[in-house]
N, C-alpha and C positions, 0 to 999 in steps of 0.2 A: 504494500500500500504506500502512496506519494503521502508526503508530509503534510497531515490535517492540523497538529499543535503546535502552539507556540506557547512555549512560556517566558513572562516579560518579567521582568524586576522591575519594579516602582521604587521610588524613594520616597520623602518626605514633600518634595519640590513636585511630585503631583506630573501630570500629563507634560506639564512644561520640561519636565526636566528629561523626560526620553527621548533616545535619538530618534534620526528619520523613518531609520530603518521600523521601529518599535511603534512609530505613531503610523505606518502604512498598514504595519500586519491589524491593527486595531481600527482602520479603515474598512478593511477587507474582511474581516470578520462578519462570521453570520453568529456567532455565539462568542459571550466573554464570559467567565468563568472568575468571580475573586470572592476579597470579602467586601462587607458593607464600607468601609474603611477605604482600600483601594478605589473601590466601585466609585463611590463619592467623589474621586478628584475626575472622572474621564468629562470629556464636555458630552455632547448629542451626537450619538452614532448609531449606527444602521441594524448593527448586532443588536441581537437580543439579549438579554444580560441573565446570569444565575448567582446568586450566592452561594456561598463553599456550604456544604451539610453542616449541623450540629447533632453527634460527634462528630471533627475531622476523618473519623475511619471507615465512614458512610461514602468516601469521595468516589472510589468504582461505581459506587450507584448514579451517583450525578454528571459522569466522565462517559462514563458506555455508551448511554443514549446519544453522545455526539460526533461516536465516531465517524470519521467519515466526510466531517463537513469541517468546513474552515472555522476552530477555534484557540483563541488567546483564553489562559490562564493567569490569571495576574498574580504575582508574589511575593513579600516582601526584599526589597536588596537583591540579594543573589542567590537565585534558588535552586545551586548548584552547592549552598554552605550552609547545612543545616533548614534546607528549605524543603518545598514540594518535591522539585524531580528525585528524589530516590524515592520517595511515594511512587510518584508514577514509572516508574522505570518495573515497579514489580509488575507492571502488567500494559503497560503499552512499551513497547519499543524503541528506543533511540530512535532509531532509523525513519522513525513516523514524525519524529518532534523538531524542532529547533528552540534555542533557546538566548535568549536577549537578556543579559545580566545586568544589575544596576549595582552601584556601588554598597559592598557588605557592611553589616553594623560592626563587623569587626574594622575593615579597613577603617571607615570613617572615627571612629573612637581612637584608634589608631591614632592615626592623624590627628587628631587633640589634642591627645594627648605627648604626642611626640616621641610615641614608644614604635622603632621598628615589630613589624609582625614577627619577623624568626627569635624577635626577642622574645616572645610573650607563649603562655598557652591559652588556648582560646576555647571553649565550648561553651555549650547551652544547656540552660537549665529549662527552655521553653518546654512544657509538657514532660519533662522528668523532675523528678526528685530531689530538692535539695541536697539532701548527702550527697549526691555527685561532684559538689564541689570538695570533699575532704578530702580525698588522693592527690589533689592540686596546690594544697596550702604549705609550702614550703617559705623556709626564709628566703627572703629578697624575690622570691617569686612576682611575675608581673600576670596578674589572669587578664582578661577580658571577658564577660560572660554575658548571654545572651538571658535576660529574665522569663518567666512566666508572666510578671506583673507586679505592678508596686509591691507585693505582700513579699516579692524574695526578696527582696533591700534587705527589712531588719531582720528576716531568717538566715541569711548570709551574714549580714554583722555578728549574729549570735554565734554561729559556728564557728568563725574566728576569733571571739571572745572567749569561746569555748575551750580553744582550739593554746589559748594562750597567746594567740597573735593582737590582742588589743588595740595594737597601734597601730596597727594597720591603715593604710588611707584607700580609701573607697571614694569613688567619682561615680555621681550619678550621670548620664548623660541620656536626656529625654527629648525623644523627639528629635532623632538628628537629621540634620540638611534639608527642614522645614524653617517655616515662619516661626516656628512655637519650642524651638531649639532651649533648654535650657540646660546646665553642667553645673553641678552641689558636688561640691567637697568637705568630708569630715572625715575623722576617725574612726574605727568598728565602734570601737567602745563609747563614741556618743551621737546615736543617729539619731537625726534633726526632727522634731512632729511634723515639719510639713508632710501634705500631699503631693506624692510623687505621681507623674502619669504611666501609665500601664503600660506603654511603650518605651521603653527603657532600654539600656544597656550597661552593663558595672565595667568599670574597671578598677581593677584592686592589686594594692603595690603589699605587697604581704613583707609585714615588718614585727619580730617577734616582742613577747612582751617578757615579763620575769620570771613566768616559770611556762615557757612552751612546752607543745606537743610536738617534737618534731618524728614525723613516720616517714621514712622512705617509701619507694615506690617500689626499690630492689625488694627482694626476696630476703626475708630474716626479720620481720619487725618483731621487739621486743615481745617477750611471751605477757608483758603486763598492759600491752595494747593492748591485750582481750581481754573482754569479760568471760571466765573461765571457772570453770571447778575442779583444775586438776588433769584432766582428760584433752590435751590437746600436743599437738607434736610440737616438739620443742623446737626453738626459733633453729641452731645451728643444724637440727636434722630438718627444718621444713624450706631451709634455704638449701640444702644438698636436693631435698622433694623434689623441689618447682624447675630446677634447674636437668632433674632427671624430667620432669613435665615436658617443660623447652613449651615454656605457652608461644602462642604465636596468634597475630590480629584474626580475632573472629573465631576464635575457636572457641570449643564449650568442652567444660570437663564434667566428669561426674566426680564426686566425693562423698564415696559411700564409709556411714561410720562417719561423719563430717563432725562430729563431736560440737567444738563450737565455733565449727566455721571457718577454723582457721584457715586450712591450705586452700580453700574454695576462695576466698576473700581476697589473699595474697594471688592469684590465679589473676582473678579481676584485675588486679590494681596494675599488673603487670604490664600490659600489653592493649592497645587499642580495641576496643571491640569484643573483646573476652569476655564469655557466658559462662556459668557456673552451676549446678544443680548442687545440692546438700538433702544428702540422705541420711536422717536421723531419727532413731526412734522414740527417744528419751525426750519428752517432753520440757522440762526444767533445759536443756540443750537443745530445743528448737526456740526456746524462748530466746538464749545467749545467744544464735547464729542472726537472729533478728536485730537484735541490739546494735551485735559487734557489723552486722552491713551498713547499718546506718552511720554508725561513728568512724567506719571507716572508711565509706566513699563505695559501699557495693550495691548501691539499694535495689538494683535490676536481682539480686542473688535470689535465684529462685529456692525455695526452701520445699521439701517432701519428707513428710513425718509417716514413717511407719515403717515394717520389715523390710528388711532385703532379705532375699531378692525380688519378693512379691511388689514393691515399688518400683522396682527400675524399669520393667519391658514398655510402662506406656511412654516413656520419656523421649525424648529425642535424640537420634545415634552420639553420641559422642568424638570429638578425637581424641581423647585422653582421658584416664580414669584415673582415680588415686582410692587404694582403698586401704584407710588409716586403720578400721576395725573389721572384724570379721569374716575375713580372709577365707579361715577354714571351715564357716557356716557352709552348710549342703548348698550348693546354684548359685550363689553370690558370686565368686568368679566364673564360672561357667556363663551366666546372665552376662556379667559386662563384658567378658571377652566376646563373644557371641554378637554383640551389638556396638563394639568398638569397631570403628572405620578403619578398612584398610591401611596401613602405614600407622595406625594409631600409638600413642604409645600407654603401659600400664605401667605403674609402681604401687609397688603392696612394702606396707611397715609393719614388723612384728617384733616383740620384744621375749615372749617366750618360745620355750623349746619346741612346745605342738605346734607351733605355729612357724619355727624353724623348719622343720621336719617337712611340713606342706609348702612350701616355699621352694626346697631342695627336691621334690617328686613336681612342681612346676615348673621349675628349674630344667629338669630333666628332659619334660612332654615339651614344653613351649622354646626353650632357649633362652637368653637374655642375660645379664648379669646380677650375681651378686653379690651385697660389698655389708663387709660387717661398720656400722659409725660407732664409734665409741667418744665421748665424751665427758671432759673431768672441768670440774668448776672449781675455782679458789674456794676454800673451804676455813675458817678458823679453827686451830684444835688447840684450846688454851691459850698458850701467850703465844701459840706459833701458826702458822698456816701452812693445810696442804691443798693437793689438787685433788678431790673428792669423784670420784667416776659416776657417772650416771650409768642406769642401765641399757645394757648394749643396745643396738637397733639394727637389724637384718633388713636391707634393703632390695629386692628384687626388682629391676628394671628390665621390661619386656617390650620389643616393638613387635604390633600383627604384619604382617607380609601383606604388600601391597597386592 
């Protein structure tokens, strides 16, 4: 099929401010497609007009019926950054679209504030979760973050407040490359009662305060970043884990026995796109995996309470498994290997002999390696100190054949 869509980016500056190119195809149009918002700036044209569904994930149903005929989608900035076209990419075709981009709320914030973009990390919090922003708060960090709406202002300040980053300075910037452009600057720790507009964008200069949280993104954060009871892999064996994981963008692990979350959450934080399941049956530690996503930037972590392996078949294939408990339960390995994707990779941790034992007869059937960790922590023994050993950890590292 020849190319029926066009999707335009609009800015603040309204009809006026699109090229030539962008004001023909919206000539030529028999159908435009945006929201009330966009819609409002177009002058009188010929197309017939639609507003976007409420919910936004109604849009197939208001897209389908137009295929075919010449139509513009209107969307905010660049809708190639956080915008519509990867919505529509699940189901209409490149090949059918063209696409006319307008300057991004990042670029323009940007340019404000006189921060180059490779300096900065950028995302959005439009239609996700706050916590999203915890794996980003690093000292001297510069973010730019796309809002939901005035209400993420002080839910961001607080997380940084939270977070021990106090000082932090936060720049609202509302409305940008309109008439109604406004830019507030304060600190996390004293955000302003005015009313902020719903169209927004933060930028935030992350600056620690006297007793930060600082978490890495690597693999190893401290065992006392979680909320725990004891039952979690310990940070120098869950940084050997992730690194036998080898996450990579867009992958999704299982983490059966996920106890509280840990190695599923460190999975997340790792890598662009990283999904995660947690399978746990223990109630009191489906509560902790809740907690410990939200304080730690995973809130996408999809959580399943109940046995293994009777939970895993509905799930979705995985590339990677980790399974911290349970190893030698009847179908628990059989279930994940079964349903791990070619090339995938497994790692299983055991701390006792039965669970040596089945490790070394999987070892055996499947191939792969493995490596005993042993680790000793400074310990005080009266006026003296030694190095105290932890109990061992048998680590099996398996890839399925492509």
């Amino acid at each position: 099929m020849s190319k029926w869509l066009t999707i335009i980016g609009m800015g603040e500056d309204g009809y006026e401010g699109l090229s030539a190119n962008a004001k023909l195809k919206l000539a030529d149009a028999e159908a435009i497609v945006g929201s009330t918002r966009l819609l409002g700036f177009l002058p009188t044209l010929k197309a017939e007009r639609h507003e976007w569904p409420q919910p936004f994930a109604l849009v197939l149903d208001r897209i389908e019926p137009l295929k075919g005929r010449q139509t513009v989608i209107l969307a905010t900035g660049d809708p190639m950054n956080y915008g519509v076209a990867r919505k529509l990419f699940e189901f209409i075709p490149f090949s059918e679209m063209d696409i006319i981009p307008s300057l991004s709320a990042f670029s323009l914030a940007a340019a404000r504030m006189g921060w180059p973009l490779p300096d900065c990390d950028t995302l959005t919090l439009h239609g996700r979760d706050a916590a999203n922003i915890e794996a980003f708060i690093q000292p001297k960090a510069k973010l730019i973050v796309l809002t939901a709406d005035a209400y993420t202002i002080p839910e961001v300040a607080r997380r940084l407040v939270a977070r021990g980053f106090e000082k932090s300075s936060v720049t609202v910037l509302e409305n940008m490359g309109g008439k109604r452009e406004v830019i507030t600057g304060f600190i996390a720790g004293a955000v302003p009662t005015k009313t902020f507009s719903d169209l927004n964008t933060l930028a935030l200069e992350c600056v620690t305060g006297a007793k930060p949280l600082i978490w890495s993104r690597l693999a190893g954060l401290p065992d006392e970043a979680f909320i725990h009871d004891g039952q979690l892999t310990k940070r120098e064996v869950r940084a050997a884990t992730l690194a036998a994981l080898t996450p990579a963008p867009d992958q999704l692990l299982w983490d059966i026995g996920a106890g509280c979350g840990s190695v599923a959450i460190e999975w997340m934080r790792s890598t662009r796109g990283c999904g995660a399941i947690a399978f746990e049956v223990n109630s009191e530690r489906l509560n902790m995996i809740a907690q410990n996503a939200d304080r730690l930037g995973t809130p996408r972590l999809k959580i399943v309470a109940g046995h293994a392996p009777e939970t895993l078949s509905a799930s979705p294939q995985p590339d990677a498994v980790f399974i911290g408990g349970g190893v030698g339960v009847t179908g628990v390995f059989e279930t994940a290997w079964e349903h791990l994707k070619p090339g995938g990779r497994l790692v299983a941790n055991v701390v006792t002999i039965e669970g040596e034992m089945h490790l070394y007869d999987l070892q055996e059937k499947h191939g792969g390696d493995l490596v005993r960790l042993e680790i000793s922590h400074l310990t005080p023994i009266g006026p003296y100190r030694a190095l105290k050993p932890r109990m061992a950890v048998i680590q099996w590292r398996a890839q399925k054949s492509w």
